[in-house]
C-alpha positions as CSV (number, residue, x, y, z in Angstrom):
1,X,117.2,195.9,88.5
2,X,113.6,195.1,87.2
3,X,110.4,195.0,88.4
4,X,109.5,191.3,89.7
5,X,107.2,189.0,88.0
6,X,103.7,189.7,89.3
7,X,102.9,185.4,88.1
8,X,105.1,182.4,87.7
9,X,104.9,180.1,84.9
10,X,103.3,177.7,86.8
11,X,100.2,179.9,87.7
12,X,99.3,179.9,84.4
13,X,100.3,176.4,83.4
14,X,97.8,175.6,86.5
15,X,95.2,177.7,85.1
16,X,95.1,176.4,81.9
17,X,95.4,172.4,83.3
18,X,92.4,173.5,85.4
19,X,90.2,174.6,82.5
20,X,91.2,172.0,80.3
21,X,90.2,169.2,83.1
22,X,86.5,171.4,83.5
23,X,85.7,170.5,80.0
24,X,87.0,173.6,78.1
25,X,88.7,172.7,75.0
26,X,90.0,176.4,74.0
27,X,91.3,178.5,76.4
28,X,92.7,181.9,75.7
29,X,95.1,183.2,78.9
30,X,95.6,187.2,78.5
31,X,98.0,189.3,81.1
32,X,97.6,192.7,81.7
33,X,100.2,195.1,82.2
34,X,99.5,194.7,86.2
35,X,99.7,191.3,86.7
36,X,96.1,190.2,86.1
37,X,95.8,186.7,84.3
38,X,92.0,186.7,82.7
39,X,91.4,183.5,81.2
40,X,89.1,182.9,78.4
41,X,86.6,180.0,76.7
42,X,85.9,179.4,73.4
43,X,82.1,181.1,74.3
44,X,83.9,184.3,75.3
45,X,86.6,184.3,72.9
46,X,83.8,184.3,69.7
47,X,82.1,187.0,71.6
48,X,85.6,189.1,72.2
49,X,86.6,188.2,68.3
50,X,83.4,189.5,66.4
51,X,81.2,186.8,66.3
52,X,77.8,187.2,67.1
53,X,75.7,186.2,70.2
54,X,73.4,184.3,67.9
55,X,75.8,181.4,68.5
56,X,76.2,181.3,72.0
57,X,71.8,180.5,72.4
């Protein structure tokens, strides 16, 4: 038998709804291997993707 789901569907569904309504138009949800749901904005995901911090001033 497997190892039980450390999130439901709905946690991240809730997450995601949650950013969206606080103004964030691209999220990015990541899981770890452990169960930790890290989400990200669109300032965090240029920064994590390359781009430089010149954009973020």
């Amino acid at each position: 038998m497997g190892v039980p789901a450390r999130f439901k569907q709905s946690d991240i569904k809730r997450a995601a709804a949650g950013m969206r309504a606080a103004g964030f138009e691209q999220i990015r949800v990541e899981i770890d291997p452990n169960g930790k749901i890290v989400i990200l904005t669109e300032q965090t995901i240029r920064r994590r993707d390359g781009e430089g911090w010149e954009d973020l001033e």
